[in-house]
C-alpha positions as CSV (number, residue, x, y, z in Angstrom):
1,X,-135.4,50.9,15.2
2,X,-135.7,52.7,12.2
3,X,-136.9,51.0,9.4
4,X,-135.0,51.0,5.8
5,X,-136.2,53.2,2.7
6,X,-137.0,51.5,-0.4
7,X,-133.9,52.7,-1.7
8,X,-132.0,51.3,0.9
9,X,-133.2,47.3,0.6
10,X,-132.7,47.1,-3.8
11,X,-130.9,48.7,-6.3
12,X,-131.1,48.3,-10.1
13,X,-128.0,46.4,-11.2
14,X,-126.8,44.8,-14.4
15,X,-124.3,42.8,-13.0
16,X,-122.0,41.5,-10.4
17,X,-119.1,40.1,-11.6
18,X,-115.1,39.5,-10.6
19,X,-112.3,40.9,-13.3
20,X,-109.5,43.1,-12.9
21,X,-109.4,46.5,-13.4
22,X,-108.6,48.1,-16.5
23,X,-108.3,52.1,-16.2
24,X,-107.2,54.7,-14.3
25,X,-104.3,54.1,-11.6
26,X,-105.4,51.0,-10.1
27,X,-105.1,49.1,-13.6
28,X,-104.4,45.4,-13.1
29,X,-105.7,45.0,-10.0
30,X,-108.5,42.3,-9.2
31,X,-111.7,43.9,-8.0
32,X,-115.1,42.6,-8.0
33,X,-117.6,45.1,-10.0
34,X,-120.8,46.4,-9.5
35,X,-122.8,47.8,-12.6
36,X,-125.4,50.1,-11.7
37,X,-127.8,50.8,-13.6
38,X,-128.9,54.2,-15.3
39,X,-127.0,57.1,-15.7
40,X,-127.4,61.2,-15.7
41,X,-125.0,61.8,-18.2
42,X,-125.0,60.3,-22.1
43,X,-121.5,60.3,-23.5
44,X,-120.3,59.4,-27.1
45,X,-117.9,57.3,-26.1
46,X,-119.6,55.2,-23.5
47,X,-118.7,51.8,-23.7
48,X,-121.6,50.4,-21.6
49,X,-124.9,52.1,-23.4
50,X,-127.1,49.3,-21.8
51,X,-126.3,51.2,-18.8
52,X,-127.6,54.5,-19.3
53,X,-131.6,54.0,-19.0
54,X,-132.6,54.4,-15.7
55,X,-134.3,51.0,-15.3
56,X,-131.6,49.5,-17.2
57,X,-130.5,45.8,-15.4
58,X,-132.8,44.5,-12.4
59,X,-133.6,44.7,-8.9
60,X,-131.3,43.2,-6.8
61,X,-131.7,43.1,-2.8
62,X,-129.6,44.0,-0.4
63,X,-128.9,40.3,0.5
64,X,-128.5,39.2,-3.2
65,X,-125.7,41.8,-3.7
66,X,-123.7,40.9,-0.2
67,X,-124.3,37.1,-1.1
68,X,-123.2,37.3,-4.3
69,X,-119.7,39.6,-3.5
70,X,-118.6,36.9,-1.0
71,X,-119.0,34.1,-3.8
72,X,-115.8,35.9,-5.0
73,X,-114.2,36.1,-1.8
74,X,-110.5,34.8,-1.6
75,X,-108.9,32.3,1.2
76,X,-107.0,35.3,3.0
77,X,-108.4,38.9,1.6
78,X,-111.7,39.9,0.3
79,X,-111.2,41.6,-3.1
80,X,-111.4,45.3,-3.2
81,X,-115.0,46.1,-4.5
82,X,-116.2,48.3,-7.5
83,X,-118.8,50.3,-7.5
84,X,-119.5,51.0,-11.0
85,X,-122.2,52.0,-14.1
86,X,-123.9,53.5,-14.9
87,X,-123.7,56.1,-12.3
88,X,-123.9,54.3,-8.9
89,X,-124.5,57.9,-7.2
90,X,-127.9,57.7,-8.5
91,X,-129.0,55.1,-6.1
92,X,-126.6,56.6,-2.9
93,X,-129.1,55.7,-0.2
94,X,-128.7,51.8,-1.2
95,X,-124.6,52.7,-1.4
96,X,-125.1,54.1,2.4
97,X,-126.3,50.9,3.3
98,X,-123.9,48.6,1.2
99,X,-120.5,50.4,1.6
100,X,-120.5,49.8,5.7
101,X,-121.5,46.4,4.8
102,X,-118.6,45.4,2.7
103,X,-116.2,47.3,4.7
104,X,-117.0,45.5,7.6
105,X,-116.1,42.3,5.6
106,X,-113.2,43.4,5.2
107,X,-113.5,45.2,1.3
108,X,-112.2,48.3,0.1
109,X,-114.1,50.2,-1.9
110,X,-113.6,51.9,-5.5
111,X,-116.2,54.1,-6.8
112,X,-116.3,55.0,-10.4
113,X,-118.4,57.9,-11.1
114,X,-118.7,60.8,-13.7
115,X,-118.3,63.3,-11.0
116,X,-121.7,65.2,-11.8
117,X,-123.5,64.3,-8.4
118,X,-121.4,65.9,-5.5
119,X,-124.3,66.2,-3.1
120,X,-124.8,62.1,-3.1
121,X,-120.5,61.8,-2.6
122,X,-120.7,63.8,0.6
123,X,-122.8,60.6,2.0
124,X,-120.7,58.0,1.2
125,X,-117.0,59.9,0.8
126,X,-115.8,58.1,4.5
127,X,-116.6,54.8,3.2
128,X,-114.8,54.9,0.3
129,X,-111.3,54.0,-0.3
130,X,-110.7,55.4,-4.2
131,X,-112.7,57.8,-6.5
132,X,-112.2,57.5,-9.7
133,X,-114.0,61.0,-11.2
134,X,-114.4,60.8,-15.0
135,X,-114.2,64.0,-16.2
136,X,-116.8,64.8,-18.3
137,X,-116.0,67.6,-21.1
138,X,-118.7,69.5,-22.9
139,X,-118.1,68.0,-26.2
140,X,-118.4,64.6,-24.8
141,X,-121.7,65.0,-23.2
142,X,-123.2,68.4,-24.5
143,X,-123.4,70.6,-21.3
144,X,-120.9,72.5,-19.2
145,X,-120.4,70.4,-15.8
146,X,-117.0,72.3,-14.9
147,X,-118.4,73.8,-11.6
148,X,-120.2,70.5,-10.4
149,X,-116.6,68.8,-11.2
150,X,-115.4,71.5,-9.1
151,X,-117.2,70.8,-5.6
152,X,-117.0,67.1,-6.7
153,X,-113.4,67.4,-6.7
154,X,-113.3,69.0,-3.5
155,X,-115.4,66.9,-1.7
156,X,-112.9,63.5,-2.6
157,X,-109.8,64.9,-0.6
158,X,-107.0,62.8,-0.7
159,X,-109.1,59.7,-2.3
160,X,-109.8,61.4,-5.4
161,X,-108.0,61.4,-8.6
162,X,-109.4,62.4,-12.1
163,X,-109.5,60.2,-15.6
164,X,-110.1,62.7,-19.0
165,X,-111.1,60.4,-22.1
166,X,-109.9,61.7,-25.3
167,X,-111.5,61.4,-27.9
168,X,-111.2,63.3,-31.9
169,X,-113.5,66.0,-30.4
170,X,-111.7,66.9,-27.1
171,X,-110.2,70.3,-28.0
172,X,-106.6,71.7,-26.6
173,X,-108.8,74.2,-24.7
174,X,-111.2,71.8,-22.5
175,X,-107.7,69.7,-21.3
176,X,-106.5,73.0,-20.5
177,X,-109.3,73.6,-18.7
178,X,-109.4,70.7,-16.8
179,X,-105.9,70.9,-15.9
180,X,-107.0,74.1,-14.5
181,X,-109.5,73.0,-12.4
182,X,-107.9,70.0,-11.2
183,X,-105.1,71.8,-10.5
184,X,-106.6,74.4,-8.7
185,X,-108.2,72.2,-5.9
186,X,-104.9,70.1,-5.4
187,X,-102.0,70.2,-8.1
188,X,-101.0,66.6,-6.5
189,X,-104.1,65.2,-7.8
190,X,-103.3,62.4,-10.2
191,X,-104.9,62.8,-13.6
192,X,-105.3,59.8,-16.3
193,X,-105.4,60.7,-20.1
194,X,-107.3,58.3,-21.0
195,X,-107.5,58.0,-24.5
196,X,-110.9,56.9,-26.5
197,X,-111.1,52.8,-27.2
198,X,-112.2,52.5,-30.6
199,X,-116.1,52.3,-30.1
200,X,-119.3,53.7,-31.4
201,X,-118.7,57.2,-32.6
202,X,-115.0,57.7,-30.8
203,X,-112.1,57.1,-33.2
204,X,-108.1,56.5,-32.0
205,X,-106.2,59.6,-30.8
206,X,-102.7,59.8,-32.5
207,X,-99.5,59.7,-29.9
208,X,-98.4,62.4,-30.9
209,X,-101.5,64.2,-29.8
210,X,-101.3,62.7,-26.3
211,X,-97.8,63.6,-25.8
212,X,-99.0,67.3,-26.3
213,X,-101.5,67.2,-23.5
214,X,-99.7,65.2,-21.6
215,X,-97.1,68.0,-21.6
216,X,-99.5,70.7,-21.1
217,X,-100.9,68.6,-17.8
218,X,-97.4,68.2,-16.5
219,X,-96.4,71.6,-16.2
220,X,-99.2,72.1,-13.1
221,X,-99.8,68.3,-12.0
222,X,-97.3,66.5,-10.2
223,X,-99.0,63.0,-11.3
224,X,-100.1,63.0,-14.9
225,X,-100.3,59.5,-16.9
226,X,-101.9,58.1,-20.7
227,X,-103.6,55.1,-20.0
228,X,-105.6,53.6,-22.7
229,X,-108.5,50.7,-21.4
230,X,-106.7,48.2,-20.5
231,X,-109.2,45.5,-20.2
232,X,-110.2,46.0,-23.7
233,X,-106.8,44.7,-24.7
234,X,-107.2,41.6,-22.8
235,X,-110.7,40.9,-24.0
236,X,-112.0,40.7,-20.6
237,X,-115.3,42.6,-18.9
């Protein structure tokens, strides 16, 4: 029998808790989240900067993590699941281990990710049910990640769809660019302009601003939608 990596048996997590979800195109629904810790990827607008460091939260085992998702369990369905950050792609050989897991109980699984890592997707991609791929522009995180986004996007298929926060530095140019890209892997992809919650260095993006990339975005997506954070509006994690 072959005996589990460290990587397999713990994972650094901040927390496990049950909300409902509040971006992209699942917003509403209840889901039980996982917050990975540490990230590879600092953005200005990140609203969970105790996530970043890479020892950021604790270790949990494997155990903990299972025992703790089915405290949240419901009489007739377990609660889609998750898997958030962070960057949970960091630690994908304890996601190879946990995904089977929880779909054998009978969870679907969300991954949020910042779609930088598309060697670690191609190990879980079966298991999961949605990917939601933050798209990460240059003025958001300093560095040019379009071709990684590419192959990211790519690998997803049919599970994948793309969320763009907007913030006062996004240019016309990078949500052309992403409309580009996206595009040019699958034009039915869904894309969600998301714009910036009010938070550390991000400032509010006026409507009228929106409606112009949302316009540009329409013209070669057949699934374009402005979402702000939802949960921030309800006050709830």
């Amino acid at each position: 029998m072959k005996t589990a990596a460290p990587s397999e048996l713990e994972a650094s997590i901040l927390d496990i808790f049950a909300s409902r979800q509040g971006e992209g195109i699942c917003v509403g629904d209840p889901q039980v989240f996982v917050r990975f810790g540490g990230c590879n990827v600092v953005c200005d607008y990140c609203d969970t900067p105790e996530s970043i460091p890479a020892k950021s939260g604790r270790p949990w085992r494997f155990n903990e993590v299972l025992d703790k998702i089915r405290t949240f369990d419901q009489p007739v369905s377990a609660m889609p699941v998750s898997l958030t950050g962070g960057e949970p792609l960091i630690q994908v050989g304890f996601l190879e281990r946990l995904i089977p897991a929880l779909r054998a109980s009978g969870h679907k699984i969300y991954l949020e990710t910042n779609g930088t890592l598309p060697r670690a997707l191609v190990r879980i991609v079966e298991g999961c049910d949605w990917i939601a791929m933050d798209l990460k522009p240059q003025s958001a995180i300093g560095r040019d990640m379009w071709e990684a986004h590419r192959w990211f996007l790519e690998t997803g298929g049919k599970k994948i769809f793309v969320k763009m926060v907007l913030t006062q530095t996004t240019s016309d140019e990078e949500v052309r660019r992403a409309v580009d890209l996206t595009s040019g892997v699958r034009p039915d992809i869904p894309l969600v302009l998301q714009p910036a919650t009010p938070w550390g260095q991000a400032r509010s993006i006026p409507l009228a601003r929106l409606a112009s990339w949302w316009n540009l975005a329409t013209r070669r997506l057949s699934d374009v939608r402005i979402l702000p954070q939802v949960h921030r509006l309800w006050e709830i994690p």
